[in-house]
C-alpha positions as CSV (number, residue, x, y, z in Angstrom):
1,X,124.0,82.2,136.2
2,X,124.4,85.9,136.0
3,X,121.8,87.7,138.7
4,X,120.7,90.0,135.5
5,X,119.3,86.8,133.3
6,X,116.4,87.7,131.6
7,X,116.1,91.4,133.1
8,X,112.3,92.2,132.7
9,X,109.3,94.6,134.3
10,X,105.8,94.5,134.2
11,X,104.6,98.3,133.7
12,X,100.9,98.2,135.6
13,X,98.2,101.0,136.1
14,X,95.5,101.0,138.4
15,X,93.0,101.2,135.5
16,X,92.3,101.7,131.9
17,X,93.6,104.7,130.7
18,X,96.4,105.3,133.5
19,X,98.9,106.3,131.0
20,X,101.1,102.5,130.7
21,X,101.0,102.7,127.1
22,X,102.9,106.0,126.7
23,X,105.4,105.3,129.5
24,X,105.8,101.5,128.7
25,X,106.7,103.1,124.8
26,X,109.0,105.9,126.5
27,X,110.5,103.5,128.3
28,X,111.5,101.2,125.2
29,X,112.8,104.4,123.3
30,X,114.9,105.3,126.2
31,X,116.4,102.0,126.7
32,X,116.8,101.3,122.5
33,X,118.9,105.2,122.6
34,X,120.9,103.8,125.2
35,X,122.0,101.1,122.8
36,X,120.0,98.3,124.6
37,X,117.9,95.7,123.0
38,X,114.3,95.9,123.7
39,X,111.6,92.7,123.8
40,X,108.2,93.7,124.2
41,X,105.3,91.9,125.6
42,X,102.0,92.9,125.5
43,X,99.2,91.2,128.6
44,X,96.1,90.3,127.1
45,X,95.0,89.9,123.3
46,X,95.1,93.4,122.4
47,X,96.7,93.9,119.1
48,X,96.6,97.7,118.8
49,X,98.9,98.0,121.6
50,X,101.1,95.0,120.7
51,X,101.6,96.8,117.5
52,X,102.9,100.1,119.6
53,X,105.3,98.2,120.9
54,X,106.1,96.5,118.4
55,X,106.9,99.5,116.6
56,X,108.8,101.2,119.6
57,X,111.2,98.4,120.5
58,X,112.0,97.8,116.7
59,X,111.0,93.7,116.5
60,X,107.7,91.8,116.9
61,X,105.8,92.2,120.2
62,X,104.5,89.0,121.9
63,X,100.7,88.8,123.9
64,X,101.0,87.0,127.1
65,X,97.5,85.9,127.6
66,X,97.0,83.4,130.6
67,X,93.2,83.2,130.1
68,X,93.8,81.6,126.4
69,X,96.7,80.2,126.4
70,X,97.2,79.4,130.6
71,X,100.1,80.4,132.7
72,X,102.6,77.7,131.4
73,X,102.2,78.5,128.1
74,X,102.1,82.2,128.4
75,X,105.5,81.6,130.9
76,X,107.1,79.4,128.1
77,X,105.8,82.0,125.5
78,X,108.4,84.6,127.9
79,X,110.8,82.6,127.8
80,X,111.4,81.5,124.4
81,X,111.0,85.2,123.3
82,X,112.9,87.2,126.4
83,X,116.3,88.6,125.6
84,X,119.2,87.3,128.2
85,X,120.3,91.1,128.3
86,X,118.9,94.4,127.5
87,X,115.3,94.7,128.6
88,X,111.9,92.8,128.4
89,X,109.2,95.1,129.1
90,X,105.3,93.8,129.5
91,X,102.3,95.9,129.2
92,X,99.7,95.3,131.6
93,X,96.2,96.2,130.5
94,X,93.1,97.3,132.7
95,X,94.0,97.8,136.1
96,X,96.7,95.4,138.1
97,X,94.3,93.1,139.5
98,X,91.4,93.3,137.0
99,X,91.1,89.7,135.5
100,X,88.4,87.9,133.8
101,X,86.6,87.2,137.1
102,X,86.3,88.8,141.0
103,X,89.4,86.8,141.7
104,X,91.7,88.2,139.7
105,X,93.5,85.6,138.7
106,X,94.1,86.1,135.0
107,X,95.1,89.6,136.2
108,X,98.6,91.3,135.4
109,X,99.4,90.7,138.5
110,X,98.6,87.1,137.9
111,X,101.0,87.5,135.1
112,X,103.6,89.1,137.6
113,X,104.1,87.0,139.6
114,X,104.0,83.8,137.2
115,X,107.0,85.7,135.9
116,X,108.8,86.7,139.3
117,X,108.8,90.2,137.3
118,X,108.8,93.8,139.4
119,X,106.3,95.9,138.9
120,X,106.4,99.7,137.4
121,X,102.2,101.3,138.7
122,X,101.5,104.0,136.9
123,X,98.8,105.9,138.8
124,X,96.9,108.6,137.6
125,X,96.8,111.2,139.7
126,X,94.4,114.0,138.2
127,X,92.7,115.3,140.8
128,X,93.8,113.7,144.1
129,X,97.2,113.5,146.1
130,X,97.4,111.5,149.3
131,X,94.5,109.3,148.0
132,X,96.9,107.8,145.4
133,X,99.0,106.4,148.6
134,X,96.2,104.7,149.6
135,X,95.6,103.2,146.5
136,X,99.1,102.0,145.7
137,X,99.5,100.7,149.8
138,X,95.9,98.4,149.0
139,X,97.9,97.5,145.9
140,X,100.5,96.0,148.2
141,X,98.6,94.4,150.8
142,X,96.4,92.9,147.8
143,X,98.7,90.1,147.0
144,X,102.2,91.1,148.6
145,X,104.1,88.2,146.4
146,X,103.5,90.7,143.6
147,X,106.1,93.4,143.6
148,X,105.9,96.5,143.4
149,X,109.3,98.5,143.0
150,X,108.2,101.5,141.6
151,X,105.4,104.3,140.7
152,X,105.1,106.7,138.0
153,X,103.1,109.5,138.5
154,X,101.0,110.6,135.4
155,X,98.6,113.8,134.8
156,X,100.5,115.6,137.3
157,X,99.0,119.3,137.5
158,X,102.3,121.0,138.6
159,X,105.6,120.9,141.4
160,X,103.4,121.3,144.1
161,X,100.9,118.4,143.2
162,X,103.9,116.2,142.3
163,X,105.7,117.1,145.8
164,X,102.4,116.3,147.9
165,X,101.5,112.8,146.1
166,X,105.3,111.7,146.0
167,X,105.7,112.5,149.9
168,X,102.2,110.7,150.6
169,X,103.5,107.3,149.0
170,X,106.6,107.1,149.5
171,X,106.2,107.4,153.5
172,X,103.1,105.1,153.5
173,X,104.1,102.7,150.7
174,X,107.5,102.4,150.8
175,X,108.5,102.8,147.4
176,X,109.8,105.0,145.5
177,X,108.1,107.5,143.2
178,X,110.6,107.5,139.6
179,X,108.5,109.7,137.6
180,X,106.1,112.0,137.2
181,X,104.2,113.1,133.8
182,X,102.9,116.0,133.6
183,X,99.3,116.2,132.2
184,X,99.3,116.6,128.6
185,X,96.6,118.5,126.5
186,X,98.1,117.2,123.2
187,X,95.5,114.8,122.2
188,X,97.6,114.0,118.9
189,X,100.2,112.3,120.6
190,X,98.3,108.8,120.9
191,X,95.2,109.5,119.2
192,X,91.8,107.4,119.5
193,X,89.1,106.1,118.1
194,X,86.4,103.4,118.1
195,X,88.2,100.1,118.9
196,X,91.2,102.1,121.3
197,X,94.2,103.7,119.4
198,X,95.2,104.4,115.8
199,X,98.0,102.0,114.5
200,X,101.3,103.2,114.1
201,X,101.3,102.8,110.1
202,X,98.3,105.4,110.4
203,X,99.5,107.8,113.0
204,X,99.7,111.1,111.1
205,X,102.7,112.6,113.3
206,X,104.9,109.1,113.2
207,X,107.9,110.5,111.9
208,X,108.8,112.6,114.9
209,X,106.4,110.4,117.2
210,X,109.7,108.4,118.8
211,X,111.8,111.7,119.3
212,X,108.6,113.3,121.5
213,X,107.9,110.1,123.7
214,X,111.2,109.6,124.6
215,X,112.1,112.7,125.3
216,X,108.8,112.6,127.6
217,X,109.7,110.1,129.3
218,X,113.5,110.6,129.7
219,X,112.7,114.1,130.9
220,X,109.9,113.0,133.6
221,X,111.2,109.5,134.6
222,X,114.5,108.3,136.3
223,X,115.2,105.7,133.5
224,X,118.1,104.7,135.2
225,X,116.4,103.6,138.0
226,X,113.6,101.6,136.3
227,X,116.2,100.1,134.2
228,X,118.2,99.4,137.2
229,X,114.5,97.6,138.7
230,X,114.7,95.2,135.3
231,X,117.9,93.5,136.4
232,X,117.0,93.1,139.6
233,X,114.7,90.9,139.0
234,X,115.7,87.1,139.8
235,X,117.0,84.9,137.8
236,X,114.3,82.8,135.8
237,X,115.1,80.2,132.6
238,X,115.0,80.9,129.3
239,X,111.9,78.7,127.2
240,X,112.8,75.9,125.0
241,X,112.9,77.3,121.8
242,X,110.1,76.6,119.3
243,X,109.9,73.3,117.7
244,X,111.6,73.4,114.1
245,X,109.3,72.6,110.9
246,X,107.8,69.4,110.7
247,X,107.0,69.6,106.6
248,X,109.1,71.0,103.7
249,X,109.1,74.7,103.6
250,X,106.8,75.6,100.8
251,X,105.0,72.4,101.0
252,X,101.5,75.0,100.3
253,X,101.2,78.4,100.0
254,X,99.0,80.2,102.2
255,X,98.1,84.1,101.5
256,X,97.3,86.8,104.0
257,X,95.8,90.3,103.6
258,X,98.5,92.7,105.4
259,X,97.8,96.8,105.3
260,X,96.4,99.2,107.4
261,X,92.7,97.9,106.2
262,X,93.9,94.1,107.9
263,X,96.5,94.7,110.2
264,X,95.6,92.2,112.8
265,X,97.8,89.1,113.1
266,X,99.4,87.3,115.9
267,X,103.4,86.6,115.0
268,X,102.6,83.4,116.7
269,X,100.0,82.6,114.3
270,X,102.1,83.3,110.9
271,X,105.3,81.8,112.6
272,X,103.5,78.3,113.6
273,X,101.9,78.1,110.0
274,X,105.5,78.6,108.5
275,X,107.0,76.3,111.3
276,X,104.0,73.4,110.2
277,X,106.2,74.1,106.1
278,X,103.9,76.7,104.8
279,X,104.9,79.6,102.9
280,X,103.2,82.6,103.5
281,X,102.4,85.8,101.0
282,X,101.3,88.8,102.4
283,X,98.9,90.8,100.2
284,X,97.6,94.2,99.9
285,X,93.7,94.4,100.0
286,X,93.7,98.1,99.0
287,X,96.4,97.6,96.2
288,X,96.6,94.4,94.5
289,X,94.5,93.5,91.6
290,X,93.8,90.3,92.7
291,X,94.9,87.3,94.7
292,X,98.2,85.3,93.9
293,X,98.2,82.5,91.5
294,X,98.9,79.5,93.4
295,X,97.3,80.0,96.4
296,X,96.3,77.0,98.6
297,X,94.2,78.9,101.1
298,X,93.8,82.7,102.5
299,X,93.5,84.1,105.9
300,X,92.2,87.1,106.6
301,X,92.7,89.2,109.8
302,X,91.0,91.7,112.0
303,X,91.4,95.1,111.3
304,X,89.5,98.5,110.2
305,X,87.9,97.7,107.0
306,X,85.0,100.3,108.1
307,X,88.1,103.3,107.7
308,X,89.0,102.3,104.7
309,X,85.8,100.9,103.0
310,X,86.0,103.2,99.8
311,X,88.9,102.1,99.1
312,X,88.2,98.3,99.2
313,X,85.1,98.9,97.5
314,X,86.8,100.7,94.9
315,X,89.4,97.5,94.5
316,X,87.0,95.6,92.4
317,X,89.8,93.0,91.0
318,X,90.7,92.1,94.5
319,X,86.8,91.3,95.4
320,X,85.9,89.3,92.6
321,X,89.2,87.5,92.8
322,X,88.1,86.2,96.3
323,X,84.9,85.8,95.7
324,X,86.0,83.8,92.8
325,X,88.3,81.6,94.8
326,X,85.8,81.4,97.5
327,X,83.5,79.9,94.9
328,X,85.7,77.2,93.7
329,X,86.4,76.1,96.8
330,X,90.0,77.8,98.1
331,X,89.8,77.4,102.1
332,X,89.5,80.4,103.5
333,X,89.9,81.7,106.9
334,X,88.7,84.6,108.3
335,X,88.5,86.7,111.8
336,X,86.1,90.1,112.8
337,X,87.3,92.7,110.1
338,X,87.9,89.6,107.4
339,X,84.4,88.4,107.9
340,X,83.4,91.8,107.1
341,X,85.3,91.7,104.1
342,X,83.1,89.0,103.1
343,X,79.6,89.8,103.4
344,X,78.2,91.9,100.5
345,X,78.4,95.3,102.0
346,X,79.7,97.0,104.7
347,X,77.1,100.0,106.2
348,X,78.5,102.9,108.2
349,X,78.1,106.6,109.2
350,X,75.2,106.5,106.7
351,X,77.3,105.0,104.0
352,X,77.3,101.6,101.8
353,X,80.3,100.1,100.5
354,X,80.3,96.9,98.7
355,X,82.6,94.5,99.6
356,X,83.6,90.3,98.0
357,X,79.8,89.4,98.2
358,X,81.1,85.9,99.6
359,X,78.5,85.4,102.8
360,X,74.7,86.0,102.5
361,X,74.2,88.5,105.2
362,X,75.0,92.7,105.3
363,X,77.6,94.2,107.8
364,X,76.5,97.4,109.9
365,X,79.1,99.2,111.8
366,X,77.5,100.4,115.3
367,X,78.7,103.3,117.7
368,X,79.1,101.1,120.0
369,X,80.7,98.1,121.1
370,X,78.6,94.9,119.6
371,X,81.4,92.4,121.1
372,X,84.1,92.8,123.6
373,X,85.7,90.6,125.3
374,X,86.9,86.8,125.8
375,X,84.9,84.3,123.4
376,X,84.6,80.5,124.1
377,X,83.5,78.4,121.5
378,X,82.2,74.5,120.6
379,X,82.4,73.8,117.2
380,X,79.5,71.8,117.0
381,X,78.9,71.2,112.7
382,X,81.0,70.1,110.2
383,X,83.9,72.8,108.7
384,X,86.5,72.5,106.5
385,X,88.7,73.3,109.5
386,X,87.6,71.9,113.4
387,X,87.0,68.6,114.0
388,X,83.4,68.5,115.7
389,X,83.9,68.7,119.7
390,X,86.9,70.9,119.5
391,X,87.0,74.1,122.4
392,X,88.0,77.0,121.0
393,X,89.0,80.0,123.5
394,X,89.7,83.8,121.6
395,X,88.9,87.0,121.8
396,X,86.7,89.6,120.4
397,X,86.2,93.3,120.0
398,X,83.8,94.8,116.7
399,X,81.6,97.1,116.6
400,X,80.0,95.3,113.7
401,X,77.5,92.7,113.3
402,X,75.4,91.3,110.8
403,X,72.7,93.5,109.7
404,X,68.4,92.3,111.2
405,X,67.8,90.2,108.1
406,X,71.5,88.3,108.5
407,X,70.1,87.5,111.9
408,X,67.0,85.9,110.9
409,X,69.1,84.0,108.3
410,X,71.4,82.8,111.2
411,X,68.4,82.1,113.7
412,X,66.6,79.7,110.7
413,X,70.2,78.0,109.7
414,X,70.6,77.5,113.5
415,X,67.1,75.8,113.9
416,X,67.7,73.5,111.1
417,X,70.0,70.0,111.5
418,X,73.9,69.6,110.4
419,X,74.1,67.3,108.2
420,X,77.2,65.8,105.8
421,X,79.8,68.1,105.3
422,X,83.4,67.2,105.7
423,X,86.3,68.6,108.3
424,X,89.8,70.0,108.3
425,X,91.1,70.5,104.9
426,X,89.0,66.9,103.8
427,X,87.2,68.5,100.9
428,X,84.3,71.1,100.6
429,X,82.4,71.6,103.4
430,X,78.7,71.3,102.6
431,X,76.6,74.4,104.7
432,X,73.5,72.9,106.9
433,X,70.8,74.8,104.6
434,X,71.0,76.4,102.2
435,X,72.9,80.1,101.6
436,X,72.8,83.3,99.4
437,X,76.0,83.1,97.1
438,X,77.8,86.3,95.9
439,X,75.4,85.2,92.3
440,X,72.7,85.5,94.0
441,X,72.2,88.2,96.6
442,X,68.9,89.4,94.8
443,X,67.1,86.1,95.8
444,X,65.3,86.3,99.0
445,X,66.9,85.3,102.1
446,X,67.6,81.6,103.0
447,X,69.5,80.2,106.4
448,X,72.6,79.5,106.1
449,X,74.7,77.1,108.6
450,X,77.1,78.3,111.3
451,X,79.7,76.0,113.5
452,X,79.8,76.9,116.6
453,X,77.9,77.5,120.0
454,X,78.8,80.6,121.9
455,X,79.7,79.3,125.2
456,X,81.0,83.3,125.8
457,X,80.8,86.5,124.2
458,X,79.0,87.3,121.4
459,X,80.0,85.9,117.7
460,X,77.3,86.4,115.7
461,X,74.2,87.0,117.9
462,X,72.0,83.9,118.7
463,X,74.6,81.9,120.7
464,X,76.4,81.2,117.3
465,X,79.9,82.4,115.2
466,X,81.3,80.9,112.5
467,X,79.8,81.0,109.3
468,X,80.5,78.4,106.9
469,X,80.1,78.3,102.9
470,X,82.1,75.9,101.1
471,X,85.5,75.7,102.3
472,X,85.0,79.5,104.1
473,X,85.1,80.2,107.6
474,X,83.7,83.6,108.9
475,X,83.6,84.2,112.5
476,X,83.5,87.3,114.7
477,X,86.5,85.5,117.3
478,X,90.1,86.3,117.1
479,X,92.5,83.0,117.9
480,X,96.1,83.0,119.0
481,X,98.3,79.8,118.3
482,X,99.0,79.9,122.1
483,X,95.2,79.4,123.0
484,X,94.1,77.2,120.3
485,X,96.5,75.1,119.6
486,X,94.8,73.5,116.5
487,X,94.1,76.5,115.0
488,X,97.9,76.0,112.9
489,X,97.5,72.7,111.6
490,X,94.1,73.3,110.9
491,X,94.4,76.1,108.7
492,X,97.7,74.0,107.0
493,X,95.9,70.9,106.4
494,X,93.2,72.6,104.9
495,X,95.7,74.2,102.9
496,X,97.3,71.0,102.1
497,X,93.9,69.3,101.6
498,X,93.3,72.0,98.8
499,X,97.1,71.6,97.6
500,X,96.4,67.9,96.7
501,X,93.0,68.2,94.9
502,X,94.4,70.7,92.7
503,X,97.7,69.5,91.4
């Protein structure tokens, strides 16, 4: 087996903000103008980022998430996707050892050395020199069966800074410094906002974006050399590759809502629906008039239906259509930004926008975080999706939630019992309690049933996520195929389910 088999580095920082995401994207521009192929991964369950990638090595990038989805998985997940040749580059996120808890475990270094992959630190070194050393030699002495091959210095204030910090690590670390970025005052080169960076399809410099990061990197970084660190890395083996499709392709069509408004999707998620035999139709929330004939069920992502409110607002066809289909029963499935898509209105920066009307409660868009972070959840009532019992681990990050009256909604439905109701794709889902319908948001309002108990994070408020109305699901967590492993063949037997009462 050649020594170079699945070449592949990690590209770590010592915390947020370091700089990995512009040198892990300079890095895959190099490498693709040097006529390589370039697989991305991105640590964690950040989509924003996975998208950047995504967009700089030219195919879909894959989350490696060990927390959801554990270390076999996540390994297997590497496997299957990592190119034999070329490069396979994976983002860390937060620092190196920053996991979920104090041991670090879920950490990217965790991830590191799951994958026997060499590590790239980018340290920031605004305003220090020889203190970096010290922080890359604890690095090392931190878990020494990670390994660290290289540093890239970023926010470096000139020659003289650079000189000093190099010298300082390389003679008390042992490893050699392959880059150093200089500090940048262009803000518009990754631009921010509320939930991390814009996406590449809104980016308003993308079209000479990829010239100006690689020439940033190639002009600050020995490429060679960190290219050189990739196929060093020992040899590991390649994943089985993913199971074929166990129903007829097209056995149910299942649409999506895919823009800049709804831009958060898993490719794990879409290929194991299409690998269960559905067939999947991507649709424009900001442009098409309404949903597809012939729909069996609808999934809607995460996204930034806040930025772009006016314009859903103003796509009444598209509302009513759902809120239509929602009515007569068409499972749908919906995460954070899709949820808010739902509810009546969406409220932010002083503004109103009306949205499908489906659930009974307002959205308001805070300033702040409302949810961040990993979500664990026990569906607990009946859903057209989960059977009762199931665990459900995800993700979440809004800066929504449902506006004071929703909550007192949420806190009655909670305090009233589940009863009837039917599960995964069996028929409609009858709500604990009554709810406020998209017909009837002038009546005064009533509880309405959620499924599951927060075990961590958020959801809703109240220990609770998941609304549930008919054959809708509404929750605030984000799930990956990896982590939940029922989430596929729940949303395709609902799907189905629908299919069959409706031929």
């Amino acid at each position: 087996m050649r020594k170079d088999y699945l070449p592949r580095l990690v590209v770590a920082g010592l915390a947020g903000d370091s700089g990995k995401t512009l040198v892990s994207l300079g890095l895959a521009l190099a490498a693709r103008s040097r006529g390589m192929d370039v697989q991305a991964f991105k640590k964690g369950p950040d989509y924003i980022d996975a998208a950047w990638l995504s967009w700089a090595s030219g195919r879909p990038a894959r989350n490696l998430d060990t927390w959801m989805a554990g270390f076999d998985r996540a390994a297997l997940r590497f496997g299957q996707a990592a190119l034999p040749s070329g490069l396979n580059l994976i983002e860390g996120n937060r620092g190196l050892f920053d996991g979920v808890d104090s041991d670090g475990k879920h950490s990217t270094a965790g991830l590191a050395r799951t994958l026997a992959a060499p590590v790239l630190l980018v340290v920031s070194v605004r305003k220090t020199t020889t203190t970096a050393a010290a922080l890359v030699l604890g690095c090392q002495r931190m878990d020494p069966a990670v390994s660290i091959a290289g540093v890239v210095l970023n926010h470096v204030a000139g020659s003289r800074h650079e000189t000093v910090t190099r010298d300082a690590i390389e003679r008390a670390c042992g490893v050699p410094v392959l880059g150093a970025v200089p500090r940048l005052d262009d803000t518009t080169l990754l631009p921010g906002r509320h939930l991390g960076l814009v996406t590449p399809g809104e980016h308003p410099d993308a079209g000479t974006l990829a010239g100006r990061l690689a020439a940033l990197v190639e002009g600050h970084v020995d490429v060679e050399r960190v290219l050189e660190i990739s196929r060093q890395a020992p040899s590991l083996e390649p994943g089985a590759p993913a199971s074929a499709p166990r129903a007829a392709a097209g056995a149910c069509t299942i649409g999506y809502l895919r823009d800049s408004a709804f831009s958060f999707y898993y490719p794990e998620n879409l290929e194991a629906l299409e690998a269960l035999g559905a067939r999947l139709v991507p649709i424009s929330s900001l442009e098409a008039p309404a949903l597809p004939p012939g729909l069996h069920a609808l999934y809607i992502g995460g996204g930034f239906p806040e930025t772009h409110a006016p314009q859903l607002a103003g796509n009444r066809g598209l509302l009513s259509s759902i809120a239509g289909e929602a009515a007569r029963g068409l499972p749908i499935y919906a995460e954070c930004g899709g949820l808010m898509l739902l509810a009546p209105s969406i409220a932010w920066r002083g503004a109103c926008h009306a949205m499908a009307g489906v659930l009974p409660f307002e959205v308001e868009v805070l300033d702040r975080p409302a949810g961040h972070g990993y979500s664990l959840l026990h569906v607990d009532r009946p859903n057209p999706f989960f059977t009762v019992g199931t665990t459900l681990r995800g993700h979440e990050f809004h800066h929504s939630r449902i506006a004071t009256a929703g909550s007192r909604q949420l806190a009655a439905g909670s305090r009233e019992a589940s009863g009837g109701g039917r599960r995964a794709g069996g028929g409609e889902t009858e709500s604990a309690g009554s709810v406020t319908g998209p017909e009837s948001k002038a009546r005064s309002p009533e509880p309405f049933s959620s499924a599951c108990a927060v075990l961590r994070g958020v959801g809703l408020g109240g220990g609770r996520d998941a609304v549930v109305i008919n054959n809708v699901w509404a929750s605030y967590t984000h799930l990956h195929a990896d982590g939940a492993p029922e989430w596929a063949p729940a949303v395709f037997g609902a799907a189905m389910g629908f299919a069959s009462r409706n031929r």
